[in-house]
C-alpha positions as CSV (number, residue, x, y, z in Angstrom):
1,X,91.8,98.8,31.6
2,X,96.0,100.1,32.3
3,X,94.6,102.7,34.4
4,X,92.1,100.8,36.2
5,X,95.3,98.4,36.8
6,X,97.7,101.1,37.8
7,X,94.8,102.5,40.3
8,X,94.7,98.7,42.2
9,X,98.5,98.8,42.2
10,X,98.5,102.3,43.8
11,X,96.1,101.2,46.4
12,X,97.8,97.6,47.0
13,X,101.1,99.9,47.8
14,X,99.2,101.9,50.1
15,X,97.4,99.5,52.3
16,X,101.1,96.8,52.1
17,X,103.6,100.3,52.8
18,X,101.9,103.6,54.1
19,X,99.7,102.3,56.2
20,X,101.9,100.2,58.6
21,X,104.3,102.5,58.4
22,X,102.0,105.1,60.0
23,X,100.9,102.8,62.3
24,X,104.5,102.2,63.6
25,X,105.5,105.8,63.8
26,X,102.2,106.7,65.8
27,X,102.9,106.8,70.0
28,X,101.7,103.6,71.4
29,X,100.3,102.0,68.1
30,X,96.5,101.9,68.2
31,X,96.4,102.6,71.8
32,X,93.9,105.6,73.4
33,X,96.9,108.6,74.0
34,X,97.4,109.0,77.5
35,X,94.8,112.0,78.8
36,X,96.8,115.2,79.4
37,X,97.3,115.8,82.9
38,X,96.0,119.6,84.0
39,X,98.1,121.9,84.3
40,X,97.1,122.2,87.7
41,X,99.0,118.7,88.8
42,X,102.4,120.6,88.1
43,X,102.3,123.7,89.8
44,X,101.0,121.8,93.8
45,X,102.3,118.6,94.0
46,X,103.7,117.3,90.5
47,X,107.4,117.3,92.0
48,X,107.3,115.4,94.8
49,X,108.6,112.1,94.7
50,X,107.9,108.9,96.1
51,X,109.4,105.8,96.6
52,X,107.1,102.7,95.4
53,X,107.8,99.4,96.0
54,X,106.2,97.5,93.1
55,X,104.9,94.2,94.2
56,X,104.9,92.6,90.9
57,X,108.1,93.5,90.1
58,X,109.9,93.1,93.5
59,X,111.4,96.7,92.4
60,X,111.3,100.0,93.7
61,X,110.0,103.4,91.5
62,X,110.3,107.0,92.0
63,X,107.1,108.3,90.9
64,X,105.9,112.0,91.6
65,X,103.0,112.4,93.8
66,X,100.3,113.5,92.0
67,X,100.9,110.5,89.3
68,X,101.2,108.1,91.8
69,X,97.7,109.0,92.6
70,X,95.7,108.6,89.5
71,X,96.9,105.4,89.9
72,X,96.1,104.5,93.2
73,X,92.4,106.1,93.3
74,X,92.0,104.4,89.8
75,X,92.8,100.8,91.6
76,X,91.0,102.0,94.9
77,X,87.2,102.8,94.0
78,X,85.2,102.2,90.2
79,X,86.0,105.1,88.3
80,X,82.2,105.3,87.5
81,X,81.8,106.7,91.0
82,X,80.5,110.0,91.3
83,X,83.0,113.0,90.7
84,X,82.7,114.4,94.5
85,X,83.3,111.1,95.7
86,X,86.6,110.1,93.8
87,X,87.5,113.6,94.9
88,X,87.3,112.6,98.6
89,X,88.8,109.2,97.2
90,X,92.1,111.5,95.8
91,X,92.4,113.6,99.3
92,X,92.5,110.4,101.8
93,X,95.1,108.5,99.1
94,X,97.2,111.4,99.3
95,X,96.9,112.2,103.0
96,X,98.0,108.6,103.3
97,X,101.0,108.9,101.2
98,X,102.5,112.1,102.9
99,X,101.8,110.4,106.3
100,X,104.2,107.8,105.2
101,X,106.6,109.6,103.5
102,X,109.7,109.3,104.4
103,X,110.8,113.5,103.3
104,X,108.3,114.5,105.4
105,X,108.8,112.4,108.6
106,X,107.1,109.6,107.9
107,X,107.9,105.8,108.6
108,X,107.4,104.4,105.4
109,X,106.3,100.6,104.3
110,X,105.5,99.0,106.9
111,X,106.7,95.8,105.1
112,X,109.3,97.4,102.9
113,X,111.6,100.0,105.5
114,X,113.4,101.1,102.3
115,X,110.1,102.4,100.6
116,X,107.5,105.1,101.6
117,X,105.0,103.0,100.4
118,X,104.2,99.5,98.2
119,X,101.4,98.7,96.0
120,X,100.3,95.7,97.8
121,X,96.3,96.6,99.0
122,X,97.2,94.7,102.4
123,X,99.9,96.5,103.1
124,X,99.7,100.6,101.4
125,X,96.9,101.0,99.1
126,X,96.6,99.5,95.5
127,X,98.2,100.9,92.5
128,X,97.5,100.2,89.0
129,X,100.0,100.5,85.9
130,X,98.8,102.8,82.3
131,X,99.1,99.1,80.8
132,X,96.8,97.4,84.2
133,X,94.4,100.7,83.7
134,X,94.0,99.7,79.9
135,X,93.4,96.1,80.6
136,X,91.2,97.0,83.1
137,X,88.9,99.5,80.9
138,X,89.8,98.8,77.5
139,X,90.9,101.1,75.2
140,X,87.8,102.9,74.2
141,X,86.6,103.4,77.8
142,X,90.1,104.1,78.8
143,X,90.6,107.8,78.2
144,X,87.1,108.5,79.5
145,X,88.1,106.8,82.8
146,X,91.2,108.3,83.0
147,X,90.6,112.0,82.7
148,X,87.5,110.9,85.3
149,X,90.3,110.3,87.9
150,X,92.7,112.4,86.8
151,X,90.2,115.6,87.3
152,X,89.5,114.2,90.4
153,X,93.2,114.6,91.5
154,X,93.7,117.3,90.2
155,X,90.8,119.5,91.9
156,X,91.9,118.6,95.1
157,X,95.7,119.0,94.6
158,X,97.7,119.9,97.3
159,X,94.5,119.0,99.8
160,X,95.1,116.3,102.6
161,X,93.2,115.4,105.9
162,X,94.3,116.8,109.3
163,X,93.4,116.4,112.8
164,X,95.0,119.0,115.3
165,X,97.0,119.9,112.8
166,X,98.9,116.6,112.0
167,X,98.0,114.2,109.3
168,X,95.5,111.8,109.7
169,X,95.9,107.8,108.9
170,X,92.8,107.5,106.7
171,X,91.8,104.5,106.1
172,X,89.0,103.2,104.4
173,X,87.1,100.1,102.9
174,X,84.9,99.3,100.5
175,X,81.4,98.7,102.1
176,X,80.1,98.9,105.4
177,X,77.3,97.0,104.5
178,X,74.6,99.4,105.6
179,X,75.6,98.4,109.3
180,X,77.8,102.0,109.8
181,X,81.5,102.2,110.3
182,X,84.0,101.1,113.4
183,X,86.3,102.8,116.3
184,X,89.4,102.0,115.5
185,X,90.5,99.8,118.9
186,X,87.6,97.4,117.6
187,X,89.8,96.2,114.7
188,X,93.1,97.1,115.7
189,X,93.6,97.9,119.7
190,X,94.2,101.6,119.0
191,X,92.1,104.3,119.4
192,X,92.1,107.0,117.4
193,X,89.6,110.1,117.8
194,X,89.3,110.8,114.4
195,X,88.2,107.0,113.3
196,X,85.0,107.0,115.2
197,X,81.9,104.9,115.0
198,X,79.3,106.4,112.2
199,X,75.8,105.7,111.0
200,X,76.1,104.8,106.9
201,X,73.0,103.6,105.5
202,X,74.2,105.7,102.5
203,X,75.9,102.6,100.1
204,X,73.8,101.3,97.1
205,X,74.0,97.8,95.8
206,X,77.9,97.5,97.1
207,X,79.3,94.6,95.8
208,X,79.8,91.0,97.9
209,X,76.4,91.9,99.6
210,X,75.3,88.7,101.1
211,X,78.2,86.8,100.3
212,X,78.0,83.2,101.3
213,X,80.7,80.5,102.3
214,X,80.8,76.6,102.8
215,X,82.3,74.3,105.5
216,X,81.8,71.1,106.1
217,X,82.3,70.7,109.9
218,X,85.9,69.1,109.7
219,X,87.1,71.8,107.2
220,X,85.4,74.8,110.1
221,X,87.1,73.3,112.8
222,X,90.5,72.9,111.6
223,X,90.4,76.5,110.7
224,X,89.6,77.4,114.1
225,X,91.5,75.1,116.0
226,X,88.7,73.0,117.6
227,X,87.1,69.6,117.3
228,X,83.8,70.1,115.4
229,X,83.6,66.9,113.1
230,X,81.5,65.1,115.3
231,X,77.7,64.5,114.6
232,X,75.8,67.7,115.4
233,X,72.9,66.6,117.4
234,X,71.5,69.5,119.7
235,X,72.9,72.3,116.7
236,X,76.3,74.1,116.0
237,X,78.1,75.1,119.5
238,X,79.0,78.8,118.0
239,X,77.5,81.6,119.6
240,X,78.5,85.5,119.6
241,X,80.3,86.6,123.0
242,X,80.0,89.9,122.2
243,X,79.1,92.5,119.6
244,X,80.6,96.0,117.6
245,X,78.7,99.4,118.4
246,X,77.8,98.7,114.6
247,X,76.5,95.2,115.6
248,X,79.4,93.0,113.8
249,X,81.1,90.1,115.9
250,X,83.3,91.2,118.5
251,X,83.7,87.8,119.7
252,X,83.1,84.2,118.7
253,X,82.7,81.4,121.2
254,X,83.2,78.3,119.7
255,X,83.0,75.5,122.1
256,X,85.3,76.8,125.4
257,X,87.5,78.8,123.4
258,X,86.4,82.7,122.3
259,X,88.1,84.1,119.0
260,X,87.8,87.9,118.4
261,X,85.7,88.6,115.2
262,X,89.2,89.9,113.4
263,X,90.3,86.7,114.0
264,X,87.5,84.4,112.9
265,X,87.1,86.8,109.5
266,X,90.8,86.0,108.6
267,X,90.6,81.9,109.7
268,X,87.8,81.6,107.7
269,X,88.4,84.3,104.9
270,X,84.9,86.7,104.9
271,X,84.9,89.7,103.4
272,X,83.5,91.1,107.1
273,X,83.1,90.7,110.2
274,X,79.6,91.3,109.8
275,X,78.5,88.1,109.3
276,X,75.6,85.5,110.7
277,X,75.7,81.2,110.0
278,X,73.3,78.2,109.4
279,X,74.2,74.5,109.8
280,X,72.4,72.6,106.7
281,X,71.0,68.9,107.2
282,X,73.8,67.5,105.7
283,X,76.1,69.3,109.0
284,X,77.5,72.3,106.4
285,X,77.8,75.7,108.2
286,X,77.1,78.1,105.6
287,X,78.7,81.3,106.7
288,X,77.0,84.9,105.2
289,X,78.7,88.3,105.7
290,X,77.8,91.9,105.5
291,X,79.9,94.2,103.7
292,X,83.5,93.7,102.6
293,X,86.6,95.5,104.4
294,X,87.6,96.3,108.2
295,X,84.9,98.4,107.9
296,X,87.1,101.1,109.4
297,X,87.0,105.0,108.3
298,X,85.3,106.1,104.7
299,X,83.1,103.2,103.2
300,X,83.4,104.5,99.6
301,X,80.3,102.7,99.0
302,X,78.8,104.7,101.2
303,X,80.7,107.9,100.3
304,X,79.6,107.6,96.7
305,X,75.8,107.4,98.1
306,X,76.6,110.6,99.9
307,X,78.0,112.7,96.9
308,X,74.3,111.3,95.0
309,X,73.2,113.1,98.0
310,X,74.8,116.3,96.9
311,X,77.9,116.0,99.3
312,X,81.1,117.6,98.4
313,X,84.2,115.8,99.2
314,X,85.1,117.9,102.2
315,X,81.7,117.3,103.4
316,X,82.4,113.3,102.8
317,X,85.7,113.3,104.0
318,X,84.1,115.1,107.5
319,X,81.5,112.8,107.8
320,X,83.9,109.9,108.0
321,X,86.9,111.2,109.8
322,X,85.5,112.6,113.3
323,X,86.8,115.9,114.0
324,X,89.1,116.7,111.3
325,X,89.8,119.3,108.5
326,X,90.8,119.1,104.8
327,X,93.1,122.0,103.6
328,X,96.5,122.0,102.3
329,X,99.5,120.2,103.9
330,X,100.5,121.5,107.9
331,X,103.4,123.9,107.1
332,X,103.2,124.0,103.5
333,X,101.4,127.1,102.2
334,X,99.3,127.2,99.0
């Protein structure tokens, strides 16, 4: 009976003492180690810093290049994604960093002069924290995830996208909806002749397909500037001016005044400017869109269809960007 005693005392002290204790002294508690990076990372890239305005923390961060990447492909496309596509995901993230940096000529944040770039998605592109990666995954999917992106980074290290030699601003979005991809003076004024119009019937089950939104006829026309609250008798006076070369709203009469597309999606808040309306018997207008983004360089819904395809990312990254080449950075040799 004293040693079956002793033997619960020993155990009590274990579980009360040596067992927190190790907890304590572990990195990070109970949380998934961080992934080793390849070894790959530091010899092309890993020393290159970058200045980061954080827009949580109104601060900016010095973060190498390669690291800064995980992070933003990780916040930028579902690390599920296939492996060729978060590869092409990686090469356009860091093409768009260097282009901004400001060690290598570039202009920087547009909205913050004294960074190269910010992690505000409407702005730069969208970075996520370890901690925000966590949260986002959860610990047991975590390291899996991780080392996804991390590969992904690291096989194309060093890589960006170039046309005539000089970097190329390559933007993307999320899904084109099926409806194929836009010249650049469409949505901004500018044309540029690597961000050309392309076919993309490539994205499967993208999210926000069909996406539907609600106004009653006061709440529409005080978004868009006109008188619409009156009874609708002879239907909805909205028609399309004009369309895309993919078919989305160029421009929007509504009544005597005509909005560009651009416009109307940011009055109104769609995800596109792919989108078609109804007016309801109770005088609703029930607005549904096509695709989510500006719809403007790589869909990487669409680019993840491709790689299903058997598409590397060069061959994505092509596809996309008219005219262009993916190889290391103009005047830096391998």
């Amino acid at each position: 009976m004293r040693k079956f005693f002793a033997w619960v005392c020993m155990f009590v002290l274990f579980v009360v003492i040596v067992v927190p204790a190790a907890i304590v002294s572990f990195p990070g508690g109970l949380e998934s180690p961080e992934p080793q990076s390849s070894p790959r990372v530091a010899e092309r890239g890993e020393g290159q810093l970058l200045r980061v305005f954080m827009a949580q923390s109104g601060e900016i961060e010095q973060l190498p290049l390669e690291k800064y990447l995980v992070g933003v492909v990780a916040a930028e496309m579902p690390a599920r994604f296939e492996t060729e596509a978060l590869r092409a995901q990686a090469v356009a993230a860091r093409t768009y960093a260097l282009r901004r940096l400001k060690a290598y000529g570039g202009s920087g944040c547009a909205s913050h002069p004294e960074a190269d770039v910010c992690t505000e998605p409407t702005c730069c592109q969208a970075w996520l924290s370890t901690s925000e990666l966590r949260q986002r995954w959860g610990l047991l999917a975590y390291p899996r995830y991780h080392e996804r992106i991390a590969e992904a980074v690291a096989a194309t290290a060093g890589l960006v996208v170039t046309y005539d030699h000089e970097l190329i601003d390559p933007v993307y979005h999320a899904t084109c909806g099926g409806m194929g991809t836009e010249d650049s003076e469409t949505v901004w004024g500018n044309a540029l002749p690597y961000l050309r119009h392309v076919a993309c019937g490539f994205d499967e089950d993208p999210p926000h397909a069909g996406d539907e939104v609600v106004f009653t006829l006061a709440e529409l026309g005080q978004r868009l500037g006109v008188n619409l609250s009156a009874p609708v008798t002879s239907g909805l006076d909205l028609a399309v001016a004009s369309r895309t070369s993919a078919g989305r709203v160029k421009e929007l009469r509504v009544g005597s005044t005509t909005l560009a597309g651009t416009e109307v999606r940011k009055l109104l808040g769609l995800n596109s400017t792919g989108f078609s309306w109804r007016l309801t018997e109770d005088d609703k207008v029930v607005f549904s869109t096509y695709g989510n983004g500006h719809a403007v360089g790589m869909c990487q819904y669409g680019a993840n269809g491709l790689a299903k395809q058997g598409q590397d990312f060069r061959a994505i990254l092509k596809y996309y960007y008219t005219g262009v080449d993916v190889g290391p950075v103009p005047g830096v040799s391998e």
